[in-house]
Backbone bond lengths (Angstrom), bond angles and torsions (degrees), N, CA, C in turn:
res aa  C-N    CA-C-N  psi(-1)  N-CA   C-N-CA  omega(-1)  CA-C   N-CA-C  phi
1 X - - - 1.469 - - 1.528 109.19 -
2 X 1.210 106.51 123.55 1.454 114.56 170.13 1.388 124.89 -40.41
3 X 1.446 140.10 122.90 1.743 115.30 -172.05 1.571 101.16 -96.34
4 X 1.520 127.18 152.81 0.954 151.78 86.08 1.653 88.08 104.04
5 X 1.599 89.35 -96.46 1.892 125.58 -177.57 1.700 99.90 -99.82
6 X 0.842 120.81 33.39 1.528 120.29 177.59 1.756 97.92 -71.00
7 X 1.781 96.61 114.99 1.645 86.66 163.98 1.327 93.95 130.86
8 X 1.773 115.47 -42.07 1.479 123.31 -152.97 1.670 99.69 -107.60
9 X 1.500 74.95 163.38 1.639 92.84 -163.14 2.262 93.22 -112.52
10 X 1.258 105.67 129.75 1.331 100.88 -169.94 1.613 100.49 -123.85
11 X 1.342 114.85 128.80 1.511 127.11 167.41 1.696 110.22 -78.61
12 X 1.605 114.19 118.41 1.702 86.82 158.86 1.699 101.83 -161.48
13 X 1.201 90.47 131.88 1.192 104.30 -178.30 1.750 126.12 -81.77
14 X 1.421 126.84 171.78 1.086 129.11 -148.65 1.545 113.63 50.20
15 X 1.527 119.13 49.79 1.594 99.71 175.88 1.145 123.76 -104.58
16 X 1.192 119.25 23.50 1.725 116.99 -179.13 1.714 113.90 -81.53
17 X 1.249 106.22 3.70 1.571 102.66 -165.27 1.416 102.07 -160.50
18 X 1.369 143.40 -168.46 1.335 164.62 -176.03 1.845 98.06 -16.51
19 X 1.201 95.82 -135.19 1.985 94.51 -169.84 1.179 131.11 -30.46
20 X 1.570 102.12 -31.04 1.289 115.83 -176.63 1.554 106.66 -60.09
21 X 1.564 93.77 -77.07 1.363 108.43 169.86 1.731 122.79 -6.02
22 X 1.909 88.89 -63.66 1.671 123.17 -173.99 1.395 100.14 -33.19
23 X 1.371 108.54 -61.26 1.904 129.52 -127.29 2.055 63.96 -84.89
24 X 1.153 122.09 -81.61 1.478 150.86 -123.48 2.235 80.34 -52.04
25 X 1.572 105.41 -37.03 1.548 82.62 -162.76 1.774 94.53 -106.43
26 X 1.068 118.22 21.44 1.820 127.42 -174.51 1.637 87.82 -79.82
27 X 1.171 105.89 -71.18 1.554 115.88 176.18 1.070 125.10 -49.36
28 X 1.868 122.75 -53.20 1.952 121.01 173.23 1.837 84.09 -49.45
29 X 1.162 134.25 -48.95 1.873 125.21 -145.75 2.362 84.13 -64.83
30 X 1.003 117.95 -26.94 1.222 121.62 -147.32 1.854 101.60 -110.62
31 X 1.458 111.14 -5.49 1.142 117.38 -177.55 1.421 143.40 100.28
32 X 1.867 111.17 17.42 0.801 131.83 -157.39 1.575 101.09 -101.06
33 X 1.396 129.82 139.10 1.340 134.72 148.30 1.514 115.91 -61.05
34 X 1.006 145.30 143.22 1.773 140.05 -157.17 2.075 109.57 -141.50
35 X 1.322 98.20 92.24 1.212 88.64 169.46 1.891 114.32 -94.69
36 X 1.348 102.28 117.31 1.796 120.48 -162.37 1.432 106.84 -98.14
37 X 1.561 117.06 96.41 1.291 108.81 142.76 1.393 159.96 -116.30
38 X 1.285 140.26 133.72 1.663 124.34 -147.04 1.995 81.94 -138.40
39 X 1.166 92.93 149.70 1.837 130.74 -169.65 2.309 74.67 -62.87
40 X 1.159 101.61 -64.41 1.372 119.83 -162.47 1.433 117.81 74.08
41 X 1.421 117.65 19.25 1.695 118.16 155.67 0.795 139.27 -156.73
42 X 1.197 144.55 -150.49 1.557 123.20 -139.60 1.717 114.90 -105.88
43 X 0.993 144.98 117.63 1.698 134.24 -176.58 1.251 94.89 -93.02
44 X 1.573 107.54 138.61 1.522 115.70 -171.74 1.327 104.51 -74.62
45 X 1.576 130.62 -18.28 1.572 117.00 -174.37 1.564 109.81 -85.37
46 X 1.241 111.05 -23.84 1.571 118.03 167.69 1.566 133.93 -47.42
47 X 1.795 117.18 102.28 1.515 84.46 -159.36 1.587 96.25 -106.29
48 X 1.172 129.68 64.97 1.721 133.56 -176.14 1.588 80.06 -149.46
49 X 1.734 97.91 175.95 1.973 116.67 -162.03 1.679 94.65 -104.80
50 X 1.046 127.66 119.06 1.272 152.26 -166.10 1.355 109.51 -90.27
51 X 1.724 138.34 165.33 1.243 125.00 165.98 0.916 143.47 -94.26
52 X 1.311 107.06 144.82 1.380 107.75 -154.74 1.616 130.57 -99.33
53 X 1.396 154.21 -160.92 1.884 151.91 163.81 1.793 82.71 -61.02
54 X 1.164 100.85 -75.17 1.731 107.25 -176.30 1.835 110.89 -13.90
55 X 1.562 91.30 -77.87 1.759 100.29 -176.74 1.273 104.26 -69.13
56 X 1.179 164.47 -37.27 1.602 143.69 155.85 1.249 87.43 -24.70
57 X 0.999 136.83 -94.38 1.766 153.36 -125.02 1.608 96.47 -54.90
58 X 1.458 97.01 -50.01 1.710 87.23 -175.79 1.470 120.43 -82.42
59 X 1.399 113.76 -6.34 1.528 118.73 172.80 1.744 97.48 -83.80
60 X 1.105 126.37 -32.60 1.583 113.54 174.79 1.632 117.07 -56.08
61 X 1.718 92.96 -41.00 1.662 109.98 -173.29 1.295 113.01 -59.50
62 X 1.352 107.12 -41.83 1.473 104.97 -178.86 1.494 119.52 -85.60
63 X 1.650 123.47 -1.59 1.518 124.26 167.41 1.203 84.11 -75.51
64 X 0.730 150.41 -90.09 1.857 170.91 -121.05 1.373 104.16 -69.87
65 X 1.302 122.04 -28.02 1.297 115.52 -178.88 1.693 102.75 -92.65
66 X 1.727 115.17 -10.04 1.470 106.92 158.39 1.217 129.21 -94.03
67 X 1.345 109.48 36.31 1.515 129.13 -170.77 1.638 122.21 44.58
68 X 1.654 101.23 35.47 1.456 116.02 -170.59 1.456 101.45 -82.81
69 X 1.516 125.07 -178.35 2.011 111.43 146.82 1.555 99.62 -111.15
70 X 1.068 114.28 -170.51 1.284 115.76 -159.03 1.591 103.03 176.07
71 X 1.471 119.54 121.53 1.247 137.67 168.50 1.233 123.44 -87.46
72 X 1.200 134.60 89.62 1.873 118.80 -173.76 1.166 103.51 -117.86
73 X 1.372 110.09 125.55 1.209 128.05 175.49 1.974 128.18 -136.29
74 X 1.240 110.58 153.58 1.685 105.34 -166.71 1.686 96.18 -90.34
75 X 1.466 99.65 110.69 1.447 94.27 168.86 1.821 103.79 -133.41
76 X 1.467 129.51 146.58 1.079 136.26 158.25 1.549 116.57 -71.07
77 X 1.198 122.49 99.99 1.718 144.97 167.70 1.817 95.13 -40.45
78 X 1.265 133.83 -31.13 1.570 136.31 -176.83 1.674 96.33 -75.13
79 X 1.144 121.25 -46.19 1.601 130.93 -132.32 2.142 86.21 -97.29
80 X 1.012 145.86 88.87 1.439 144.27 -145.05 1.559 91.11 -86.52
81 X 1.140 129.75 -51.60 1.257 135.51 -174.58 1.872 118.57 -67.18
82 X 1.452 98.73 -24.84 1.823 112.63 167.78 1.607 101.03 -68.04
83 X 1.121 105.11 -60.68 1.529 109.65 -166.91 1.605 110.38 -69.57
84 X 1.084 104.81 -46.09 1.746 99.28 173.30 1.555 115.20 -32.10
85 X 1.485 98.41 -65.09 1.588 113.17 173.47 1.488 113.75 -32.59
86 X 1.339 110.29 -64.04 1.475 136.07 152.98 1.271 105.58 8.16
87 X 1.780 90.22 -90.23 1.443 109.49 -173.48 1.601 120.73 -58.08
88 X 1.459 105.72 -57.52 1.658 112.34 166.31 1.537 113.92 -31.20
89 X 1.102 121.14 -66.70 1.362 125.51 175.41 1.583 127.27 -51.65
90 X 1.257 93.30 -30.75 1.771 90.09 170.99 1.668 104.26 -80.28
91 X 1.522 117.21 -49.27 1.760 98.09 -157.93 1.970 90.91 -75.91
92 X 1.409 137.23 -9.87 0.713 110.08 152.52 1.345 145.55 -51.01
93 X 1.271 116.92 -32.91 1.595 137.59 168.52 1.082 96.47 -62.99
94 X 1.218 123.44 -77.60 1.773 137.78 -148.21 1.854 101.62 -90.24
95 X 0.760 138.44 -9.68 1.477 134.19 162.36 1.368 130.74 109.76
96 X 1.525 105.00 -27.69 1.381 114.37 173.10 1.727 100.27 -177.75
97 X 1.465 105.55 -158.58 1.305 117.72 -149.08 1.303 115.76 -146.35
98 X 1.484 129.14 97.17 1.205 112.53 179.98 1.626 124.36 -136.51
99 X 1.137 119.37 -10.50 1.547 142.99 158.55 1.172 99.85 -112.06
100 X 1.997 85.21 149.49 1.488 102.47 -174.42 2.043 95.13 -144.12
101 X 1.170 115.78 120.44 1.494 117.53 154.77 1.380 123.11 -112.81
102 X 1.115 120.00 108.68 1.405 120.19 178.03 1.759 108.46 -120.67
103 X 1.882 87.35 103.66 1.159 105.57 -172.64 1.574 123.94 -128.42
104 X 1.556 107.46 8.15 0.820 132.09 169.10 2.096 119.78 -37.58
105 X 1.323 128.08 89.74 1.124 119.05 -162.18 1.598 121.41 -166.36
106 X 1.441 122.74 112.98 1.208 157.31 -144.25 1.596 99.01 -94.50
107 X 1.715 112.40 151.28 2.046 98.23 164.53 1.680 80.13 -143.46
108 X 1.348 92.61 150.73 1.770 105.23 146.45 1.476 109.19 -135.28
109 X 1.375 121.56 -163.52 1.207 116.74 -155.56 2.260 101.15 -143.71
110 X 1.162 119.41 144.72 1.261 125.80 -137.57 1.234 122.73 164.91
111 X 1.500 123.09 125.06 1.545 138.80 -177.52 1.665 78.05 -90.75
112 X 1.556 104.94 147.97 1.623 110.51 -178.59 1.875 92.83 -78.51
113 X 1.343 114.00 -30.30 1.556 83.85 -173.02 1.565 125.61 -85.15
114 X 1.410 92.82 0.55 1.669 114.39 173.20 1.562 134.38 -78.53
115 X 1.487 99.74 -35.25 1.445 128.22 -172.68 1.284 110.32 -70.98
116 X 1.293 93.91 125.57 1.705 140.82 156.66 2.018 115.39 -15.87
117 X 1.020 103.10 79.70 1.601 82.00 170.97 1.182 117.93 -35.07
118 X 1.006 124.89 -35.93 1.441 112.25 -170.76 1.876 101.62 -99.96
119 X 0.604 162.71 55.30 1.570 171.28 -56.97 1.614 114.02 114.05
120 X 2.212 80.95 -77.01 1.682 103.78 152.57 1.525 120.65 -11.53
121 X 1.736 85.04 -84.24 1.640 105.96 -155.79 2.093 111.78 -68.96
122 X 1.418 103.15 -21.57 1.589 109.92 -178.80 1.154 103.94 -74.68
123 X 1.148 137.44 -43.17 1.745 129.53 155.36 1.133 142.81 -46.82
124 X 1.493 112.22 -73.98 1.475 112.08 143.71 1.393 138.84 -21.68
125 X 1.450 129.04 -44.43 1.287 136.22 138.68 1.340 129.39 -28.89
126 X 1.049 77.50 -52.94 2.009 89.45 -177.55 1.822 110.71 -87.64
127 X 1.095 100.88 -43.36 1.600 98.21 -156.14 1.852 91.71 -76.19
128 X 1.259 115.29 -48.00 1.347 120.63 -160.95 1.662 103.06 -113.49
129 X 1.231 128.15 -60.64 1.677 104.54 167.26 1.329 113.88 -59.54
130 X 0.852 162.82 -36.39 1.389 163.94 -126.63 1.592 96.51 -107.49
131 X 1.537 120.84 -48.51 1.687 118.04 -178.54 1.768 97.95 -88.41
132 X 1.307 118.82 15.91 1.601 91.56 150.50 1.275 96.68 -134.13
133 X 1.261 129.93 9.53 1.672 108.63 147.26 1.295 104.90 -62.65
134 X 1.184 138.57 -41.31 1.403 118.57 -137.47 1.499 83.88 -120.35
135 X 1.798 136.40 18.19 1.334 118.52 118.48 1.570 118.03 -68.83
136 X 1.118 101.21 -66.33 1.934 101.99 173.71 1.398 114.11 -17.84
137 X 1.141 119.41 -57.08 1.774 139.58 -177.59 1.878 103.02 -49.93
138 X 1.236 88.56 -54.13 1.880 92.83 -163.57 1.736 107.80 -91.55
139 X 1.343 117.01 -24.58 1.553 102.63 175.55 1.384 121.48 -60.94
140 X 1.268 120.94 -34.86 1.690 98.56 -168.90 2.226 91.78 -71.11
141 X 1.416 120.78 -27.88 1.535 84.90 174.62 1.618 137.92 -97.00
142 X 1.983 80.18 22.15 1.561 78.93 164.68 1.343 125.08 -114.67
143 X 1.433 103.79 9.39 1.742 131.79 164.41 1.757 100.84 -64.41
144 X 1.464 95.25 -56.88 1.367 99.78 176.19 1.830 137.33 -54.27
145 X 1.143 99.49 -29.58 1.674 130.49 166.87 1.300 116.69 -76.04
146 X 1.154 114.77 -18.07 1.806 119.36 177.85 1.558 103.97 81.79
147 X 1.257 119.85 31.89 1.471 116.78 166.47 1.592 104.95 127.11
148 X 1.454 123.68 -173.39 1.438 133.13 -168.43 1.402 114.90 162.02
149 X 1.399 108.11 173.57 1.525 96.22 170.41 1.629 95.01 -138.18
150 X 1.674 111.70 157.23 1.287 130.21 172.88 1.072 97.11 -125.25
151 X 2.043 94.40 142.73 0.975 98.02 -168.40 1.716 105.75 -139.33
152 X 1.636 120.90 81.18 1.501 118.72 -169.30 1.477 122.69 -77.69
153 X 1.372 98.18 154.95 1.417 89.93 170.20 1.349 139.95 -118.83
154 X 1.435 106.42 130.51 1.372 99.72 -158.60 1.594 96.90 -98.26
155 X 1.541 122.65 -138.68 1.234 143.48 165.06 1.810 123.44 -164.39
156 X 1.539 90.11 160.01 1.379 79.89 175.70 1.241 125.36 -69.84
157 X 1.383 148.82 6.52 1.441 153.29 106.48 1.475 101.61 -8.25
158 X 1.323 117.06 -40.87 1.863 107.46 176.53 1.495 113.25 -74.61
159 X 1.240 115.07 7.73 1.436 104.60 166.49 0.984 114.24 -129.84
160 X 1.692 128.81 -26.61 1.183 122.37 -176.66 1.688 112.69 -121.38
161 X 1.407 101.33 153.94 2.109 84.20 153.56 1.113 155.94 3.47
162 X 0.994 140.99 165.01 1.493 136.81 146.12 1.699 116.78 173.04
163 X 1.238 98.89 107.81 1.514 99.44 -174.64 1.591 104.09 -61.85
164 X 1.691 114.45 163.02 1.591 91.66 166.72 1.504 97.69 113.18
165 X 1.540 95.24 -64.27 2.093 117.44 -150.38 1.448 120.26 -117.79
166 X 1.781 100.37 17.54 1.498 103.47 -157.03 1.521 112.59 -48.65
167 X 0.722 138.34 -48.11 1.625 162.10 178.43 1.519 106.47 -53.97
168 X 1.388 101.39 -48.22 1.974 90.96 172.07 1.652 105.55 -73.22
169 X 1.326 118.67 -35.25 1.638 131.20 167.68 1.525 102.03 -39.21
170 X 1.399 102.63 -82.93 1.623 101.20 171.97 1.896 117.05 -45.61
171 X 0.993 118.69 -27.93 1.633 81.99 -155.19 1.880 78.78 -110.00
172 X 1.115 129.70 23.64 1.885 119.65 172.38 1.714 83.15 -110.02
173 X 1.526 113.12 -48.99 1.856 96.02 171.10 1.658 105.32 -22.80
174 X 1.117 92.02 -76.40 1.839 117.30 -167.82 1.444 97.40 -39.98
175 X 1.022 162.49 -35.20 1.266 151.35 -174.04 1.410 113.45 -112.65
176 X 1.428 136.11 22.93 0.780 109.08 121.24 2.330 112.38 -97.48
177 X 1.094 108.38 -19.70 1.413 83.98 153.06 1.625 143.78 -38.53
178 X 1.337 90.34 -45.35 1.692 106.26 168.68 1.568 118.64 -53.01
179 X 1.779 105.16 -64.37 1.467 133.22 167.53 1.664 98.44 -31.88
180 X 1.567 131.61 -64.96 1.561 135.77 -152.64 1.460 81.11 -72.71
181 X 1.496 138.12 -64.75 1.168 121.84 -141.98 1.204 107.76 -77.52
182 X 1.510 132.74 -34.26 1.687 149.85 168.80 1.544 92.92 -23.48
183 X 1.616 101.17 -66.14 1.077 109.44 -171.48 1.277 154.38 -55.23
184 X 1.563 102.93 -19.14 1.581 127.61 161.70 1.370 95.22 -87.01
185 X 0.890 139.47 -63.02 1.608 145.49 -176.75 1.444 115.46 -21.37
186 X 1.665 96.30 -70.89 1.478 97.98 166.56 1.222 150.28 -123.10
187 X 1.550 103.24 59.63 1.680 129.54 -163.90 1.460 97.07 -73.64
188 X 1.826 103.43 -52.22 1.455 80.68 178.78 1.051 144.20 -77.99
189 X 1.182 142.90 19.30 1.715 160.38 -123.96 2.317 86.75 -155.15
190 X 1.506 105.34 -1.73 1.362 102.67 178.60 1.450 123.64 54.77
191 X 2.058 102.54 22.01 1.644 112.41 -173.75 1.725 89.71 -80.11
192 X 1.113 143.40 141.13 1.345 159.04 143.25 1.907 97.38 -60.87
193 X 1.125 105.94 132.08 1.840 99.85 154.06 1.393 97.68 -146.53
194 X 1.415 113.00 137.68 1.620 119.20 179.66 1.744 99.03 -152.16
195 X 1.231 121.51 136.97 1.647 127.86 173.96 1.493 114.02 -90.95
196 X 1.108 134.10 164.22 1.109 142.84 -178.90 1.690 98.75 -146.42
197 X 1.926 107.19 126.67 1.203 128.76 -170.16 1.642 109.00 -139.31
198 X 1.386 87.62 103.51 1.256 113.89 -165.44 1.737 103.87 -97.53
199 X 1.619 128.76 144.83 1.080 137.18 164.79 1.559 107.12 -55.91
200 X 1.607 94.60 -157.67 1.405 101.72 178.72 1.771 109.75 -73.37
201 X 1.561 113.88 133.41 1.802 112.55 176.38 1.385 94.98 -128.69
202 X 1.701 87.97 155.10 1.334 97.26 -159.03 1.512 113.12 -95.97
203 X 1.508 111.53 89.36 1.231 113.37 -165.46 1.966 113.25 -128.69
204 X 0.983 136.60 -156.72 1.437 123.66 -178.74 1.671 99.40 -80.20
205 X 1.445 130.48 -22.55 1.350 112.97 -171.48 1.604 95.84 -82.03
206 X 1.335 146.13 -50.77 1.138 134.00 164.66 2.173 135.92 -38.18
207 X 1.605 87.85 -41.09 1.373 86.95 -170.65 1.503 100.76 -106.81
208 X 1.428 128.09 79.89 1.121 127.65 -174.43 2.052 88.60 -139.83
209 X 1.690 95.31 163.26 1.431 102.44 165.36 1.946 123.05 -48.60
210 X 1.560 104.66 -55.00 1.257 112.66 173.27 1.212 124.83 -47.57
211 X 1.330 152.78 -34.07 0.808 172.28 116.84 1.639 119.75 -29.07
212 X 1.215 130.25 -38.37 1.170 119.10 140.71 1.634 138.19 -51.38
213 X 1.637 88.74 -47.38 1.629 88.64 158.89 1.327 121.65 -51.51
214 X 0.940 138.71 -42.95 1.787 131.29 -173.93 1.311 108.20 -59.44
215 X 1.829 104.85 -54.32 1.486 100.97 -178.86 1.525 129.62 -50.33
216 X 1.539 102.03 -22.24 1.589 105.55 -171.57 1.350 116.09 -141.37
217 X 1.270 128.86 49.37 1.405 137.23 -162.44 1.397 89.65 -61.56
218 X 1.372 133.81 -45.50 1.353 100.36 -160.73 1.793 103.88 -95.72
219 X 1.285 122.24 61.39 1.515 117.55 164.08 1.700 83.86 -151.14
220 X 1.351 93.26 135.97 1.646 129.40 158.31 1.051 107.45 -7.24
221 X 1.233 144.42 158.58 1.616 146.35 140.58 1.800 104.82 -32.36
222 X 1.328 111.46 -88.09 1.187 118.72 -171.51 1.661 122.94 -55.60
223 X 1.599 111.43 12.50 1.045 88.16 -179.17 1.596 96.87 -121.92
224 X 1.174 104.69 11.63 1.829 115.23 175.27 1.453 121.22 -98.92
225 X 1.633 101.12 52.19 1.303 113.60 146.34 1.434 140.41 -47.49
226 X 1.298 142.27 146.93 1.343 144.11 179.39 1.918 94.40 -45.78
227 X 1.231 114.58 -58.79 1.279 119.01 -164.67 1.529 107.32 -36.35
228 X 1.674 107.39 -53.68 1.074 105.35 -176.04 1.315 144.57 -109.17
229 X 1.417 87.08 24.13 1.522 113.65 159.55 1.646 119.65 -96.68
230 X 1.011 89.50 7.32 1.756 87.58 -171.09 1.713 107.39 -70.54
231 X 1.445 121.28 -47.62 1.270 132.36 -175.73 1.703 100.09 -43.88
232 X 1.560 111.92 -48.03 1.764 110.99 -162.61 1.712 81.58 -84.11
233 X 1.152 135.52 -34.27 1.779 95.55 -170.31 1.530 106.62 -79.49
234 X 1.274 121.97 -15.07 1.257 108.27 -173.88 1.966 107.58 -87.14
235 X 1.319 112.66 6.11 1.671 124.82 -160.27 1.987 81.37 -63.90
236 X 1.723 113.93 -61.93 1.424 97.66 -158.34 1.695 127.81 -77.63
237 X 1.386 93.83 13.32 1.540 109.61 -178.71 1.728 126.69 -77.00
238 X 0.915 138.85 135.94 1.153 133.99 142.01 1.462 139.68 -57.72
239 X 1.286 117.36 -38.91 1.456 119.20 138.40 1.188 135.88 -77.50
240 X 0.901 144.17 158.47 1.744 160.45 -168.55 1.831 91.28 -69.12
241 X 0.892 142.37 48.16 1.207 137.49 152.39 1.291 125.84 -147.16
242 X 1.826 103.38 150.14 1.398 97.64 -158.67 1.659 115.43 -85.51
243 X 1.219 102.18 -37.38 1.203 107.84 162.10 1.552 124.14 -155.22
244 X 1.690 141.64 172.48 1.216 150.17 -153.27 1.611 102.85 -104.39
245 X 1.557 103.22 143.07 1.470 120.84 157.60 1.226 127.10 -62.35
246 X 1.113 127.49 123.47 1.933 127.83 170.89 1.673 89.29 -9.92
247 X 1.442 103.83 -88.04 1.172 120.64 -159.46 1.614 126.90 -26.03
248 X 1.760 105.05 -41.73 1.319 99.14 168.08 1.381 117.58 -51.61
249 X 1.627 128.16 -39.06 1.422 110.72 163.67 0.903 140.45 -87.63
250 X 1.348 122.41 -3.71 1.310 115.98 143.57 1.286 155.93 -13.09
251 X 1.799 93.44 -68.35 1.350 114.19 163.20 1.098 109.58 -68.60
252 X 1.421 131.50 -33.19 1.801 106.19 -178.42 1.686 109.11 -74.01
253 X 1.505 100.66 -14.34 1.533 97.43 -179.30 1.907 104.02 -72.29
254 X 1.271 90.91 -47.78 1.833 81.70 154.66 1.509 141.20 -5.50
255 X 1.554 79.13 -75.60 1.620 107.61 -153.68 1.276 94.22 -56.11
256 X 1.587 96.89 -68.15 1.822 114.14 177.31 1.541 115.90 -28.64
257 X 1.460 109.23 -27.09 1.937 107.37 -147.05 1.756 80.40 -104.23
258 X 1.380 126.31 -16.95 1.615 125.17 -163.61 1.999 97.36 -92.15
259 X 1.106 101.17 165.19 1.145 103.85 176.90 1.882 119.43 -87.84
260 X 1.083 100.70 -5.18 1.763 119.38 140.93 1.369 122.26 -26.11
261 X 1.409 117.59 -30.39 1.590 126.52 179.83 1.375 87.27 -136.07
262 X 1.569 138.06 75.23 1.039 115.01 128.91 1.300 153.87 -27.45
263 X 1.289 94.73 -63.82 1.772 124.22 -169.68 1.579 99.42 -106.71
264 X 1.219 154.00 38.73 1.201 162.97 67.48 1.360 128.20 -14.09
265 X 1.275 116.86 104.02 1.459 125.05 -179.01 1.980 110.26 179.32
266 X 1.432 100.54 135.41 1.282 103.93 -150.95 1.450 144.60 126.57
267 X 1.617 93.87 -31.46 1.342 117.70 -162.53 1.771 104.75 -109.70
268 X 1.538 102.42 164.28 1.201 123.83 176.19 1.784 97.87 -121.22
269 X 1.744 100.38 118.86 1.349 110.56 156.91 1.410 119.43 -83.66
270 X 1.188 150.91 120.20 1.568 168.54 129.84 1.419 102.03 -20.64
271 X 1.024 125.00 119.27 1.438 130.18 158.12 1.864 110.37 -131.81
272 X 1.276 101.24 72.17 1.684 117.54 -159.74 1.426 117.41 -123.92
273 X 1.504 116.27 22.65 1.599 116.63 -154.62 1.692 115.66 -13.16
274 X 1.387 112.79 53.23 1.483 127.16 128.31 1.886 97.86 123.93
275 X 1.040 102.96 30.80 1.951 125.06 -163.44 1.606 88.67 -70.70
276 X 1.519 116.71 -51.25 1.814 102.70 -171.58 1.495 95.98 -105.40
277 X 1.284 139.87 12.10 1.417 124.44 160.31 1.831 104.01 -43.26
278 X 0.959 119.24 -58.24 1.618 125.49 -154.59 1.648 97.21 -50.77
């Protein structure tokens, strides 16, 4: 049986590690060619382990071992003219262009009237310039392909609040702003753009010390174990869980990237076991 994206060639960024990673081998399993790019070092406002030459290598290994091809390369999502290259260079290799994940995306932590210009500005870069460079980057070759779909990622921070994160609040708002307008923009060119806003996943930006701290400022260091944090991540859920696998978004990054959602575009998929029901 034919899979999924069999045929297509998929861009997605942040892949040296967690979603990226996720999305980058959901698709090789489904038939996708994978052009992979990750910054691969460290941003000083970032306080979790970022990806690295290492994790590229093993996200190539594992397309490759599904007899996919796969381009991985170190490009900065900030730097528009790095990544272009980026991009140029992969559908040159790989032939063309027809999925797009731009998921490339950083957190620090910050009261908005407290925060760091430069805190500020290392996020923003990344979370929200960075996913329309790397639309900017990929439309003219999916003009060239006769259409495609993008597929960003936002969060549920893009719809609601969040003390703590104002700035990731603001700039995942902002993309799906980006996402709606992409989307009138380039309906006729048959580009699809739709975001996917996923709860908490359980990846290195979630399961780190920093991030525990928020959840539980008022218990000790040592006593803010996963164990006993589990009750507060699962507090904004509707289901009994605290938080989601890469993989659940994956597959919606799938769905979106398959011709399954044709006529889909515009929209934000939820992957929140029930976080913005309330």
């Amino acid at each position: 049986m034919a899979g999924r994206v069999d045929g297509k060639v998929a861009l997605v960024t942040g892949a040296a590690q967690g979603q990226g990673r996720s999305h980058a081998v959901r698709l090789a399993e489904e038939g996708a060619d994978i052009i992979a790019v990750d910054i691969c070092e460290r941003i000083a406002s970032v306080p979790y382990p970022q990806g690295t030459e290492e994790g590229l290598r093993e996200t190539a290994s594992a397309v490759e071992a599904l007899g996919r091809k796969i381009f991985a390369v170190r490009a900065d999502v900030r730097d528009f003219e790095q990544l272009k290259r980026a991009v140029d260079d992969g559908v040159a290799l790989l032939g063309h262009l027809d999925v797009v994940s731009a998921g490339a995306g950083i957190l620090n932590f910050g009261e908005l009237a407290s925060l760091s210009d430069a805190d500020w500005q290392d996020l923003m870069d990344v979370n929200l310039t960075g996913v329309w460079h790397t639309c900017k980057a990929a439309v003219p070759h999916l003009r060239a392909a006769g259409g495609g779909s993008m597929i960003l990622t936002s969060s549920t921070a893009g719809f609601i609040g969040m003390p703590g994160i104002g700035h990731y609040v603001a700039a995942k708002h902002g993309v799906i702003g980006l996402m709606k307008t992409l989307a009138l923009e380039l309906g006729g060119d048959k580009i699809r753009v739709n975001t996917v806003n996923p709860t908490n996943v359980k990846t290195d930006m979630l399961m780190n010390d920093a991030v525990f701290a928020r959840f539980a400022p008022d218990l000790p260091a040592e006593e803010r174990t996963l164990e006993n944090l589990i009750p507060r991540f699962k507090a904004p859920h509707a289901l009994d869980v605290g938080w989601i696998d890469p993989i659940d978004v994956s597959n919606a990054v799938l769905w979106l990237a398959s011709d399954e959602s044709r006529y889909v575009t515009g929209v934000s998929i939820t992957i929140d076991a029930g976080h913005t029901a309330q």
